[in-house]
N, C-alpha and C positions, 0 to 999 in steps of 0.2 A: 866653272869660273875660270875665266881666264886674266892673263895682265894684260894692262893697256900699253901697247904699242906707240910707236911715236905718229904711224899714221893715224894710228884711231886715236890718238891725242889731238891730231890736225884736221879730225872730222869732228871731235867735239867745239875745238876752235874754232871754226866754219860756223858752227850755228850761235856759239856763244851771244854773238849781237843780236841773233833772233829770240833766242829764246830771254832776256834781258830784255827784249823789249816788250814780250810778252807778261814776264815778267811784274816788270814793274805798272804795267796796266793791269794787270791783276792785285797789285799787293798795294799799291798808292807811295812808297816807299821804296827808295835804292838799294836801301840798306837791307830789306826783309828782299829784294829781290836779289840783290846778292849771291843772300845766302840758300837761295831757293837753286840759283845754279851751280853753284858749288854741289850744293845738296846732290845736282841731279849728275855732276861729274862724277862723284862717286859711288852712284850708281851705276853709270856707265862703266867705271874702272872696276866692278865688280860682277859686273853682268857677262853673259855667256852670247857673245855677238855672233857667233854663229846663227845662233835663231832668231839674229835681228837683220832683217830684211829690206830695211826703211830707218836706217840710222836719224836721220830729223825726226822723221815722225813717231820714233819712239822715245827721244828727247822731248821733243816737245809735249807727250803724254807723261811723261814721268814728271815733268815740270808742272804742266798744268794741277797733276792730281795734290801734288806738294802744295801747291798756291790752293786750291780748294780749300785743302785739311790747315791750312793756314789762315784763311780770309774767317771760316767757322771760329777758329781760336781767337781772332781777332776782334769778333763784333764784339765779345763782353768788354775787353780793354777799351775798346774805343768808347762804349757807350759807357764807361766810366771817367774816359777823357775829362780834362779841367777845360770849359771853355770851349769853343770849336775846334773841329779835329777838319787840317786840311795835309793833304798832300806833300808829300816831301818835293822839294820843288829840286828842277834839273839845269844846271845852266846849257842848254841848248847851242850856245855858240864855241862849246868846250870843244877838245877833241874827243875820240875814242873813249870809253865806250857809249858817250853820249850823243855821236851823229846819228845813231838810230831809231835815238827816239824822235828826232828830228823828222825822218822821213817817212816814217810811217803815220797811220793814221794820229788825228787830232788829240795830243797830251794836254790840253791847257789845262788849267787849275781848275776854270769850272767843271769841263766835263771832266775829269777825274774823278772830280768829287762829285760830280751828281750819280757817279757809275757806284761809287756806294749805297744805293737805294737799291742795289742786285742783290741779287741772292747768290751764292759763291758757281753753283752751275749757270745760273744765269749769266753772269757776268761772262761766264768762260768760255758761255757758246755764241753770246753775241762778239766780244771782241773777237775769237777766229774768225768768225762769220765777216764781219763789218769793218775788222780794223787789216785782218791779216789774210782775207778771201779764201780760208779753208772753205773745200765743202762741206754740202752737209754728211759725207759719206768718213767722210776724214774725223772731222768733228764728232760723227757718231762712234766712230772708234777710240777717239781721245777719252771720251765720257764713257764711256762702256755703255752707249744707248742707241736706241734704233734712231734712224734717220727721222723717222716722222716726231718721236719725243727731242729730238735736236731742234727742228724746226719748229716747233710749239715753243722751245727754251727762249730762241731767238726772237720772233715773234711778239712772245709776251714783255720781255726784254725792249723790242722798241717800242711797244706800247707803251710801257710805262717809263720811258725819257723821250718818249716824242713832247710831250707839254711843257717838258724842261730842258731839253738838248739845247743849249745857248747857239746862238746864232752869231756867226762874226764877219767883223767886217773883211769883204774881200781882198781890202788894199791896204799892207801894213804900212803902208805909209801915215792912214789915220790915227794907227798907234803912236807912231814915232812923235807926230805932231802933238796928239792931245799928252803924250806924258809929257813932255816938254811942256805946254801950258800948265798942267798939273805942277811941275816942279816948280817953276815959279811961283804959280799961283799960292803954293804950301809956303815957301820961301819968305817971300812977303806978307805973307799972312790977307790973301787977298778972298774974304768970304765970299764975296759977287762975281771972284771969278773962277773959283771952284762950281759957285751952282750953275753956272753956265757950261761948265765941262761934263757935269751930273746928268744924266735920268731921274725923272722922277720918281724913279721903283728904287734904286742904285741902292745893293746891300753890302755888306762891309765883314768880310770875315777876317779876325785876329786868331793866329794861334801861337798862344807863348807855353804851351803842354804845362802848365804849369810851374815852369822853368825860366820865364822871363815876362815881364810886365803885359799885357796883353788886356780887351777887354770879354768880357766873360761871357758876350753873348752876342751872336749877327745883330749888326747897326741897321735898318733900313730908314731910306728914304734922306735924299739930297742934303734936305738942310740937317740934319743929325748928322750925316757925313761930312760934311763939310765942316759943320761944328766941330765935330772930332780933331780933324787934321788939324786944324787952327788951333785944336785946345794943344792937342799934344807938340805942336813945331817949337814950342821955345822951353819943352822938358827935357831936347834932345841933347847927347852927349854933345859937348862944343866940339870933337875933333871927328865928329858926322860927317861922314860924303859917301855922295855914291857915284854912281856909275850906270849908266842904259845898258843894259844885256838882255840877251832873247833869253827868256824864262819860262822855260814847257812850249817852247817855240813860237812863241809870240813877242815881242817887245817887252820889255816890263825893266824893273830895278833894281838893283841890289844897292842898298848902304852899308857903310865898313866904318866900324868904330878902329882907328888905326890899321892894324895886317887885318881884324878880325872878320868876319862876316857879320853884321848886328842885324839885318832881315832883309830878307825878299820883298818884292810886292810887285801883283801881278794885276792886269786888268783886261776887262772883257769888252769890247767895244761893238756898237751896234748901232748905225744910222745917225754917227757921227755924233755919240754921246757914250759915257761910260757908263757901266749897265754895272758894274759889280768889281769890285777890289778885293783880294787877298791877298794879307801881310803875313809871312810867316815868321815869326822870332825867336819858336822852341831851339834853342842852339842844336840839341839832339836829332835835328831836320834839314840844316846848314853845312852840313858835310861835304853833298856834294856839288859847292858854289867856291867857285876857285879867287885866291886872295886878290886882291886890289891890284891892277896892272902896274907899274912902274911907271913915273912921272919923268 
């Protein structure tokens, strides 16, 4: 066992924003990704780096294995979740440590959440694979499995989010514009012109973790959606406003009841219709949405 030096403190630094992003594409959460690098600093500051040869990529193994043994502890909480359980949302137009999730592969709120239908290996080997171009040779050393069981993990992985891999629109321009109708549209309480911003599938997920008013169960389909917004615009706090922010790197909302954060809301766009909204209001998931700009 040795101590950690100030360069091998400046080589855990170095990867912090990778592994953080890996991270939190593993865990859905900043908070549980966190503490997953932390975790793995002090394994580092305990480990005997002599016989580390590949300082990332034994970081990034000791990372991963923590997020595995984490996502397993994880399913029972969740599947006892109050309500839908989405995503700790990221303000993406933040600075450090949040440009990285920015640039790496696709964080939106849907696929985040569709990447919950993985299995904790699964997940681990497609994200290297697809989000962060490990090979399969690299990848099979992460997971302590041969190359061919790696590429079966990934494999079967995009199998089952090919039917549901949300498709978006190439030009965020589309975003910017339909939340802007959107916000009016909710403002005015204008129902005909919400369902003209709608998909006819458009599903609606609230998460208030049972910690802030929410509805209890995915909305689907336009005019239900639209109902909603209308029902809920004139329950909202009077000193309501938001603000456009890129949210898991897309355009999306945040509202602030005074300095506070009161919820996110994200949306999915495709062929110039909104295919799917998430609102998130668990306060405990608000953390890392920075307060109201200055006026």
């Amino acid at each position: 066992m040795t101590s950690t030096t100030s360069s091998e403190t400046a080589v855990f630094e170095e990867a912090r924003s990778h592994l953080l992003g890996v991270a939190y594409r593993m865990l859905g959460t900043l908070t549980e990704a966190e503490d997953a690098v932390q975790e793995t600093f002090l394994r580092w500051h305990n480990a005997d780096r002599d016989e580390i040869a590949n300082p990332k990529g034994w970081l990034t193994t000791v990372l991963c294995r923590l997020c595995i043994d984490e996502l397993r502890s994880a399913r029972t909480r969740r599947e006892a979740y109050p309500g839908p359980w989405l995503p700790e949302p990221v303000a993406t137009d933040d600075e450090s440590p949040f440009e990285i999730l920015d640039k790496a592969d696709n964080i939106s709120m849907a696929f985040m959440l569709i990447l919950e239908r993985l299995a904790p290996e699964e997940r681990a080997a497609f994200l290297l694979r697809d989000a962060f171009d490990y090979d399969y040779r690299e990848i099979g050393s992460i997971l302590n499995k041969s190359e061919v069981a790696c590429r079966q993990l990934v494999s079967r992985a995009r199998s089952r989010l090919r039917q549901e891999r949300p498709r978006f629109s190439a030009d965020k321009n589309d975003y910017e514009r339909l939340i802007e109708a959107f916000r009016t549209a909710t403002e005015t309480l204008d129902m005909s012109g919400l369902l003209q911003l709608f998909a006819d599938d458009i599903a609606l997920w609230a998460d208030g973790g049972g910690r802030a008013k929410a509805a209890l169960n995915v909305i689907h389909g336009k005019d239900k959606v639209a109902r909603f917004f209308v029902g809920i615009a004139g329950k909202m706090p009077a000193d309501l406003h938001g603000e456009e922010r890129t949210v898991n790197g897309f355009p999306g909302y945040v509202l602030y009841e005074g300095g506070s954060v009161f919820m996110t809301v994200s949306f999915d766009v495709v062929d110039d219709k909104i295919v799917s909204i998430q609102i998130v209001r668990n306060p405990d998931k608000l953390g890392a949405i920075a307060p109201p700009k200055p006026h």
